[in-house]
N, C-alpha and C positions, 0 to 999 in steps of 0.2 A: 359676474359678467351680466345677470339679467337687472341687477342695479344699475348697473354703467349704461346697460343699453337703454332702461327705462326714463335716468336721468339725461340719455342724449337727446332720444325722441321729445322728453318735454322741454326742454331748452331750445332744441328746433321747431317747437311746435307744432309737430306732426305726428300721425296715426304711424303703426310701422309701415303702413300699405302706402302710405302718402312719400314717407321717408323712402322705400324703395324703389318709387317710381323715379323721385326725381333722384336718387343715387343711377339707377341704371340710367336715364338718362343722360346724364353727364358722362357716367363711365361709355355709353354710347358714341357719344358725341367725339370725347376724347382719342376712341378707337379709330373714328372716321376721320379726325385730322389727323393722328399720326399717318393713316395710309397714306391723305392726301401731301404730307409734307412729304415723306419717302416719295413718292414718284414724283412730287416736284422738283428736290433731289436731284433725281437724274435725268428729269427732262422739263428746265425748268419752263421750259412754254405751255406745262398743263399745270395748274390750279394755280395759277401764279397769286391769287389773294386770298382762297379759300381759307387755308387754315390762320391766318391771322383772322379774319373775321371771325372765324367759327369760336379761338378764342376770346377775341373781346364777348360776342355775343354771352358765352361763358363767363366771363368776370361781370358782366350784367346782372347774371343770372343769378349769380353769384356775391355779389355786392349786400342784400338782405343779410346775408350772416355777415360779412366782414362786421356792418355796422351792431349787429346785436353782440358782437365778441367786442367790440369797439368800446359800445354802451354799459356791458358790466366789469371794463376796467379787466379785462383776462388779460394774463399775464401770456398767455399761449400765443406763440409766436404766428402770424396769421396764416403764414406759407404753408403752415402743416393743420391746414380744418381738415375734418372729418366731417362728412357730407351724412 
């Protein structure tokens, strides 16, 4: 496991303090759209664009790894990165 972890951090090129930042981050963000999408749900006159923005904003953010998975030709399906 501390191999896998060490070869994740350096393929992301991050410190592990850097890799956790922007993991909670997203898993952050993540948290906060799904609230917003539930109570837009059931009342769809409140966040009516929040969580679509919040996602693109996310696949933005996000785009840096598709292209570096892109770039060494991984076979790994893209919907399942590991942050």
């Amino acid at each position: 496991m501390i191999k896998k972890t060490k070869r994740h951090l350096k393929d992301a090129n991050k410190t592990y303090f850097q890799h956790q930042k922007f993991a909670l981050k997203i898993s952050w963000r993540c948290l906060c759209s799904s609230i917003t999408a539930f109570i837009h749900a059931i009342c769809p006159a409140f966040f009516e664009y929040t969580t679509s923005s919040s996602i693109e904003n996310m696949h933005n953010d996000l785009e840096p790894i598709y292209s570096m998975l892109k770039g060494k030709n991984n076979t790994q399906d893209l919907s399942l990165i590991h942050i």
